[in-house]
C-alpha positions in Angstrom: 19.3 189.9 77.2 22.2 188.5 78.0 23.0 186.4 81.5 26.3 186.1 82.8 27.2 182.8 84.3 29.7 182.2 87.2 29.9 178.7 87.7 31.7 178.1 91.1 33.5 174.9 92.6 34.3 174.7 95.8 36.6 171.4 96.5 37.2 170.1 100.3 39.9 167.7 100.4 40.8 166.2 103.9 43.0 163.5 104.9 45.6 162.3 107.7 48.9 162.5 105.2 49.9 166.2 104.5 52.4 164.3 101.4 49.1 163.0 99.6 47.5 166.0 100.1 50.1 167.8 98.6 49.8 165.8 95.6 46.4 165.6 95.2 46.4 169.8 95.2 48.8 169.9 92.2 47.1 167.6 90.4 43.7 169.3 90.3 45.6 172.0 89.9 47.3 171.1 86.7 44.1 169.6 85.4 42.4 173.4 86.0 45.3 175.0 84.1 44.7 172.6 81.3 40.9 173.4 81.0 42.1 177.1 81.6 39.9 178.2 84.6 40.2 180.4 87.5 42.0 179.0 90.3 41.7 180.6 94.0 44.1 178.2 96.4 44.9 175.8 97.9 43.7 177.6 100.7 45.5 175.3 104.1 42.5 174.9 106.8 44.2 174.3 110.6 44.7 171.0 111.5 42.5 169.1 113.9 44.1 166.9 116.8 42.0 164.1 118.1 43.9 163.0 121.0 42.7 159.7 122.6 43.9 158.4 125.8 44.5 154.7 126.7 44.9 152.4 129.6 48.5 151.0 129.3 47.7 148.1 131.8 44.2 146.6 132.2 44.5 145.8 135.3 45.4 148.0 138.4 47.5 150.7 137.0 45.2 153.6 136.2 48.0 156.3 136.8 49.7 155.0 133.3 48.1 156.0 130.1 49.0 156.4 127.1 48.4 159.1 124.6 47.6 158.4 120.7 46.9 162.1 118.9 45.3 161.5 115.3 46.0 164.7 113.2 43.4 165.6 110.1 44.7 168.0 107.5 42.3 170.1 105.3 42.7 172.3 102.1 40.2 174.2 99.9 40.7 175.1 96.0 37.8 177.0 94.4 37.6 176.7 90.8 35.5 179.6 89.0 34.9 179.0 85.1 
């Protein structure tokens, strides 16, 4: 009897630089094609904005805030032997 096995990797990379995401992709990438498996992706998730809002002034201005956004980028690559 003879069972097939599909060995599935799923890899989640996430980080605030798109740059070093970029070269972290090709990199697993390259290692795959040396090891000559089955590559599906990268795959780009949407990025998440956190957006945080500060009090410029401690004191008595309220009305003056200021806005600090905080952007996560997110890529899949499945790898299937």
């Amino acid at each position: 009897m003879l069972i097939n096995q599909n060995n599935k990797i799923r890899i989640k990379l996430k980080t605030y630089d798109y740059k070093l995401l970029e070269v972290c992709c090709s990199k697993i990438i390259d290692t795959a094609n040396r090891t000559e498996t089955k590559i599906i992706g990268p795959i780009s998730m949407p990025k998440k904005r956190r957006i945080y809002c500060v009090l410029r002034s401690p004191h008595v201005d309220k009305d003056s805030r200021e806005h600090f956004e905080l952007k996560t980028y997110s890529k899949i690559i499945d790898l299937n032997s």
